[in-house]
N, C-alpha and C positions, 0 to 999 in steps of 0.2 A: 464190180465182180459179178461172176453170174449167179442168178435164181439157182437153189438147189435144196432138197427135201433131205433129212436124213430120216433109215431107218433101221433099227438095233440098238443093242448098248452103247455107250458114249466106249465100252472099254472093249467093243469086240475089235474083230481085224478089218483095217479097214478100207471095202472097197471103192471104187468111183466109175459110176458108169454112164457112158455118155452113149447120146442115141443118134440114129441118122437122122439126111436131109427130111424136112418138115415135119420131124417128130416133134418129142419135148420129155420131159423127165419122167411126165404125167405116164407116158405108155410103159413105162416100165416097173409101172408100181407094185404089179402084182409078183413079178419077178422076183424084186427090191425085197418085195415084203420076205419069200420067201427065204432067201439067202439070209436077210437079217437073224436067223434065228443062232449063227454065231461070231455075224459078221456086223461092225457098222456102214451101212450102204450108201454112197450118198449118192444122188440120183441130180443131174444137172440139168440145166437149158441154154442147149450152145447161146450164144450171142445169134440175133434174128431170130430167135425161136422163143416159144411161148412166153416165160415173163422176163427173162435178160433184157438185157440191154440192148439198143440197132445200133446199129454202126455199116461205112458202105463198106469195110473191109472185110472180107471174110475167106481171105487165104489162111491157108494149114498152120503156117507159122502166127497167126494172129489166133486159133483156135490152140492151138498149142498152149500159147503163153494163158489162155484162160484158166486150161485147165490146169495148169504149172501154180496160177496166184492160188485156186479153190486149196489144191492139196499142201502147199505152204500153211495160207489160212489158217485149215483144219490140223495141221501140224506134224507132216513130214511125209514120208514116203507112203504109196500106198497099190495096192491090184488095181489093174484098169481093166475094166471090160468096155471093147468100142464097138458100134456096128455103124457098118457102111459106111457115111461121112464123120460119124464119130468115131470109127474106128481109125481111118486114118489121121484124123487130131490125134489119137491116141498113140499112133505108130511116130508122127511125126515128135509127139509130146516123150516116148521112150527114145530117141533118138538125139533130140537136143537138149531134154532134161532127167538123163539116167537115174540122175538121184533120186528123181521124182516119184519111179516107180519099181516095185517089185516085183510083180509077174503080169505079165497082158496077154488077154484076150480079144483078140480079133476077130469079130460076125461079120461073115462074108464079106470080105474085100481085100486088097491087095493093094502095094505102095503103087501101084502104076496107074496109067492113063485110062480112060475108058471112051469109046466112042459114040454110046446110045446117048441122050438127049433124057434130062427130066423136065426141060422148060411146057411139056403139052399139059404137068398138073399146073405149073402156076396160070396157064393160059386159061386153066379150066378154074383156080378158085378166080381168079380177076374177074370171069364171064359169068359168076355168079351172082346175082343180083340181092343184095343186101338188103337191102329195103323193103325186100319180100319175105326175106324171112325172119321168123315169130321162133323157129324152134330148132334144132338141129336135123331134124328130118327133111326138114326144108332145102337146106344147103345139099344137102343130101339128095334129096330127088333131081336139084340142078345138075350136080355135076353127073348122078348116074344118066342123066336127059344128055349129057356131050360123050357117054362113053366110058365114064370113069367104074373100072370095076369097083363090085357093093363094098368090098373088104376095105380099096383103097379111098372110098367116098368112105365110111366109117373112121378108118384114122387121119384122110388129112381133116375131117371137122372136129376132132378131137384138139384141132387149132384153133377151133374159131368162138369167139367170144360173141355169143349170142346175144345178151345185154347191150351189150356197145357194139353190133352189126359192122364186126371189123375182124381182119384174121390177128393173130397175135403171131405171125412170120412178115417178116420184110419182105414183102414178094420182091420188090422192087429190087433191096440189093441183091437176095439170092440169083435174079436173073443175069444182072450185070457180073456176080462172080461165078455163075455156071462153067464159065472154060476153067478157074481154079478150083472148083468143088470136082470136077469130073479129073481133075488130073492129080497130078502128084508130084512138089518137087523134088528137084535135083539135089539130093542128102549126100552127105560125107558120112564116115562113121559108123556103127553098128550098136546095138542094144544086145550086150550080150545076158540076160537075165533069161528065164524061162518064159515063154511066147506059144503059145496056144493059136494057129490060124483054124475057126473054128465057120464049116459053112457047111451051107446045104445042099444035098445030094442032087437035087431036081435045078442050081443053080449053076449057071458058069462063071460067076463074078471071079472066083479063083483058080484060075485055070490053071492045068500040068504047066503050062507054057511058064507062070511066072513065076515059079518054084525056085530057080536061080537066083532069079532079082530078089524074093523074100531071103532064103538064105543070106545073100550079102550081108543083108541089113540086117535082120534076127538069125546069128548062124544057130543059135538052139530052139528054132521052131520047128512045132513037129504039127502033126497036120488030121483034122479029126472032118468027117461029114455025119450030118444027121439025116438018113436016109428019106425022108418023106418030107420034107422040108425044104423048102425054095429061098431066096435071098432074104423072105424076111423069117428067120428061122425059129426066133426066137418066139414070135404070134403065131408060126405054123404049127411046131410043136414043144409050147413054153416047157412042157415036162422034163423033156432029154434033153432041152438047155440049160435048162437049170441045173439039173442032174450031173451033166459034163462039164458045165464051169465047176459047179463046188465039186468034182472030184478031181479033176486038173489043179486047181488050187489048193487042195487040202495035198494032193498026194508030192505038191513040187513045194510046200511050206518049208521056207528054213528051217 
């Protein structure tokens, strides 16, 4: 099963939120923490990601089913909040396990394909030279040295396990399932619960264009941007994330 932190009362409401590609549970703590004050939060680590489990599998429907065992586990249905490759687990995870969940929120992304490339971060943690680094600033000045902007050098080392001079992501499977992380498959079906597609103004990850295809799938999604805020909306502006999930959730509570 996968690594996952709770944080709230054992008896608040309770939600589960999964993060995208190369993150980990870790980056969402502060968030977590905040929601917790009437919720219990629990806060995950896909599979390949920080302390989960590896495995070479790492299509939707295997991320799905993680998150389907966690909230069984924990004991029954529960809010999802997914961003970007977590969020599509999460779309994938309302769609072949309704029962699972009660309302979802989606950070930037969309059930569909994408054509840009994330294989140039794992090129850049591989190119990192381990053995030279003593600290996290270390890893840190390699990758800003091939290019990597400071923000994204800051969270992909919030991967990397300084002590044991290793990253704590499969680089290796993420690369070989990059055509399935980048796409989305072909679903029957619809999640008809309340659905939150929540992204950022400065981002195109969810374009007018696939407004249809979400409909299909979620016919009650309705559609919020956070004006100053780019694909990762959440670290651009935590405030008015935080802000519009618990008000979205509070105000669509059975």
């Amino acid at each position: 099963m996968l690594s996952y932190s709770e944080h709230g009362a054992a008896d608040g409401i309770p939600l589960l939120i999964a993060h995208g590609l190369y993150g980990s549970g870790r980056n969402w703590g502060v968030i977590a923490k905040r929601l917790s004050d009437t919720r219990r939060v629990i806060t995950v680590d896909m599979r390949n990601h920080g302390h989960s489990f590896w495995s070479g599998n790492h299509g939707y429907a295997d991320l799905a089913s993680d998150l389907a065992d966690i909230i069984d586990a924990l004991g029954g249905p529960m809010d999802v909040v997914g961003h970007s490759m977590g969020g599509k687990a999460a779309m994938m995870l309302a769609l072949s396990r309704p029962d699972a969940v009660q309302r979802l929120v989606i950070g930037d992304i969309a059930p569909v394909s994408y054509s840009h490339s994330q294989m140039q971060f794992i090129d850049a943690m591989r190119a990192v030279n381990l053995s030279a680094v003593t600290r996290r600033s270390d890893a840190n000045a390699q990758l800003a040295a091939q290019g990597v902007e400071p923000a994204l050098c800051s969270f992909l080392t919030q991967s990397l396990d300084v002590a044991e001079r290793r990253w704590r992501l499969n680089l290796d499977a993420l690369a070989s399932n990059m055509p399935a992380i980048l796409g989305f498959p072909e679903v029957s079906g619809q999640f008809d619960g309340p659905t939150l597609f929540l992204s950022g103004g400065q981002s195109d990850y969810v374009a007018p264009g696939y407004r249809p295809t979400i409909r299909t799938l979620f016919p009650a999604a309705r559609f919020v941007k956070i004006p100053n805020a780019g694909h990762w909306l959440h670290a651009d502006d935590p405030r008015a994330f935080e802000g519009t999930v618990r008000a979205y959730l509070d105000a669509t509570a059975a």
